[in-house]
LOTITOR-710207 format. One record per residue (C-alpha): z, y, x; residue in one letter. Coordinates in steps of 0.1 Angstrom, whole numbers, plus 5000, padded with zeros to 4 digits. Layout:
zz; yy; xx; type
Z; Y; X; A
...
This chain:
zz; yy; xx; type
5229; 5285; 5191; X
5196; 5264; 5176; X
5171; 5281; 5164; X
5162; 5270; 5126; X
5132; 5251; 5121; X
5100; 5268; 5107; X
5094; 5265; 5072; X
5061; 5255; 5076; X
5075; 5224; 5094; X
5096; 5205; 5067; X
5064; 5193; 5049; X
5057; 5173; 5083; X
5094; 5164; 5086; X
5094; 5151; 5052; X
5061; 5133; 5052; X
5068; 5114; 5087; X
5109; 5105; 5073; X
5090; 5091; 5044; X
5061; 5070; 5066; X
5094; 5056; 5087; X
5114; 5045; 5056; X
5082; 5029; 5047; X
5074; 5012; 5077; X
5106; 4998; 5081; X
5130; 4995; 5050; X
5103; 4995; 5024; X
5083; 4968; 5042; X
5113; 4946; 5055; X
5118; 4948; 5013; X
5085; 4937; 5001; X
5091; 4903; 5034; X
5124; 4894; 5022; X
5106; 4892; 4986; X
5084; 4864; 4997; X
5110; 4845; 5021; X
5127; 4842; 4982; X
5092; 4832; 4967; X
5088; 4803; 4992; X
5124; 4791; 4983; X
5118; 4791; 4948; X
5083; 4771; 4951; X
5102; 4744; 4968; X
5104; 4711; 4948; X
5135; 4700; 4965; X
5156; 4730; 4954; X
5177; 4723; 4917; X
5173; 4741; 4886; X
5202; 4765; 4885; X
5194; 4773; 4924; X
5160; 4784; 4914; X
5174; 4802; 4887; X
5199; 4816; 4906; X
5174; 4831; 4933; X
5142; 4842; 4905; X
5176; 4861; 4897; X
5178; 4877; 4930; X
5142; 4878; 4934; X
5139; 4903; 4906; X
5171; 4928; 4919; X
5153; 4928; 4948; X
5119; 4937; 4931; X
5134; 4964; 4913; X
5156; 4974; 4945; X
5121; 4981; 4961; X
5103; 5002; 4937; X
5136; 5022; 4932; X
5134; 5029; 4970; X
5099; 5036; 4967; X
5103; 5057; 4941; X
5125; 5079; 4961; X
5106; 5079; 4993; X
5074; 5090; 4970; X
5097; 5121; 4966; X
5093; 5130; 5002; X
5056; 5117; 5005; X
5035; 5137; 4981; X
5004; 5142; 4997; X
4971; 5161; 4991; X
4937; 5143; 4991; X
4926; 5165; 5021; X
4966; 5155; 5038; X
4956; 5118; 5030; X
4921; 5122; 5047; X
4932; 5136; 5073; X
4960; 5109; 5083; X
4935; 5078; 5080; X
4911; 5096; 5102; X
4936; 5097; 5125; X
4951; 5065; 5122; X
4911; 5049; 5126; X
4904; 5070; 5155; X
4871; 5059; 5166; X
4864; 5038; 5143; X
4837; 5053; 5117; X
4846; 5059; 5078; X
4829; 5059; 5049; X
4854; 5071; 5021; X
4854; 5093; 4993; X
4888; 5108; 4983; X
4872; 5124; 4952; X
4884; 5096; 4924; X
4901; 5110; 4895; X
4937; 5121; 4897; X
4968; 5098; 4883; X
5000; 5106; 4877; X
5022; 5112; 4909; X
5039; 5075; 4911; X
5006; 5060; 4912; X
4989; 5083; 4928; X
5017; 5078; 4956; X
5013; 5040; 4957; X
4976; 5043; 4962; X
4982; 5067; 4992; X
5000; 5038; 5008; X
4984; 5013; 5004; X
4952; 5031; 5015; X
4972; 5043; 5049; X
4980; 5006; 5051; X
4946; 4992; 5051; X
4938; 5017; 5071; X
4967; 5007; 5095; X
4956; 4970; 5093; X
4920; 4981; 5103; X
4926; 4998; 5130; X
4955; 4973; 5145; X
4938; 4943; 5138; X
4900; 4941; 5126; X
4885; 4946; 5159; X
4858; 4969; 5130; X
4835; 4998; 5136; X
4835; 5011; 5101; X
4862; 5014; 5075; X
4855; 5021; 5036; X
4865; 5032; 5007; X
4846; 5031; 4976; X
4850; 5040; 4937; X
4835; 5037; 4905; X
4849; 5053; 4871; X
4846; 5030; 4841; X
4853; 5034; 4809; X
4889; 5023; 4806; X
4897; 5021; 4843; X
4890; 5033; 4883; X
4871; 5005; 4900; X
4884; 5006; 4941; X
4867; 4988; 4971; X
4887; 4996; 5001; X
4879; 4972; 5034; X
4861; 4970; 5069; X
4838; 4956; 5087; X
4861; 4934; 5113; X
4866; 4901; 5125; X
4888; 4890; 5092; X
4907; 4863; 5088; X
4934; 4882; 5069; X
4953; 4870; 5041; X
4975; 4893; 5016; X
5012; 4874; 5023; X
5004; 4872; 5067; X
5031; 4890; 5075; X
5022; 4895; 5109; X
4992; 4919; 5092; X
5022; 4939; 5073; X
5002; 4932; 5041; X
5031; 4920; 5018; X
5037; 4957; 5011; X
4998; 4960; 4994; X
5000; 4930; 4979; X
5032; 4944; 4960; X
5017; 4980; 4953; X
4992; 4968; 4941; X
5005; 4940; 4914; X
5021; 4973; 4901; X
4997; 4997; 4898; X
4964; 4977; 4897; X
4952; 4957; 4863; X
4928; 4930; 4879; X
4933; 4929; 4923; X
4913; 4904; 4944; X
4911; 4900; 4984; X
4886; 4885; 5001; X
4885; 4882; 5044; X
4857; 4865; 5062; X
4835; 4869; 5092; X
4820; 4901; 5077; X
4852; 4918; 5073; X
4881; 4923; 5049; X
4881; 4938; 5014; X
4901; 4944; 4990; X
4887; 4950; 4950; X
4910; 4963; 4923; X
4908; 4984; 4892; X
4937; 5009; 4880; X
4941; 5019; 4845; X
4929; 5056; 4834; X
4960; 5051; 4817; X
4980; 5061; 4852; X
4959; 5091; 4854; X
4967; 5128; 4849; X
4934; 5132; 4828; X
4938; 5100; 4807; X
């Protein structure tokens, strides 16, 4: 007869089910998405086709966040959880972050987790970097992110190759201005999020 698990091992089980959906499913989403985008840019295809697929485009938009919405479910982390899994995702590759911005409420403060593991990911995959960074200033009306490294770059937002088609959706939700910019001194990414999204707002 099997033994039941610990208790103190469903967080884990939960957290790395959710990191799989999102790797996989989530992703495979977020590419499908764009495949659609390049369709409907395409001069050659007739109005009520490109109606037809901005149509599908959108149920598959709002397919995705539903899914995401769900997986968040299983992926609520702690700032010292989410620390803790980009160091060792960046393995020897030196970081400069501070996890200390202000707190939003738990769908954004979800999205943000991933698309900081994904950076991360990207880093440590493909930037050939020595340091990785996160950075954060509180204005006003809004949180003011710099997330990037010090690689090779070269990186655009919708390479899919990079697995960056997932951040570059996250963040048109959650994010109020977003820019990218990849060159021989590294990527970055820049974007602001609304106090409005946070818990203390």
């Amino acid at each position: 007869m099997a033994k039941p698990k610990p208790v103190h091992q469903e967080p884990t089980l939960r957290l790395d089910l959710a990191r799989r959906l999102h790797e996989t499913l989530a992703q495979d989403l977020a590419v499908i998405g764009y495949q659609l985008d390049e369709l409907i840019g395409d001069a050659n295809i007739g109005k009520a086709h490109r109606l037809r697929l901005r149509q599908i485009r959108f149920a598959i938009s709002d397919t995705t966040k539903s899914f995401r919405d769900q997986i968040y479910q299983l992926r609520v982390i702690s700032r010292s959880q989410l620390a803790e899994q980009v160091g060792q995702i960046l393995g020897q590759i030196d970081i400069d972050a501070d996890f200390r911005y202000p707190e939003f409420d738990m769908a954004v403060e979800e999205s943000l987790n991933q698309v900081i593991l994904e950076l991360a990911r990207n880093t440590a995959r493909h930037s050939k970097a020595k340091l990785f960074y996160l950075k954060y200033q509180v204005n006003e009306d809004s949180v003011a992110f710099e997330i990037g490294d010090n690689g090779i770059g070269g990186v655009k937002p919708k390479d899919f190759r990079f697995g960056l088609a997932s951040i570059d959706e996250l963040l048109k939700q959650i994010s109020s201005t977003y820019s990218t910019c990849s060159d021989q001194r590294g990527s970055c990414f820049k974007f602001q999020i609304m106090k409005s999204g946070s818990q203390s707002a």
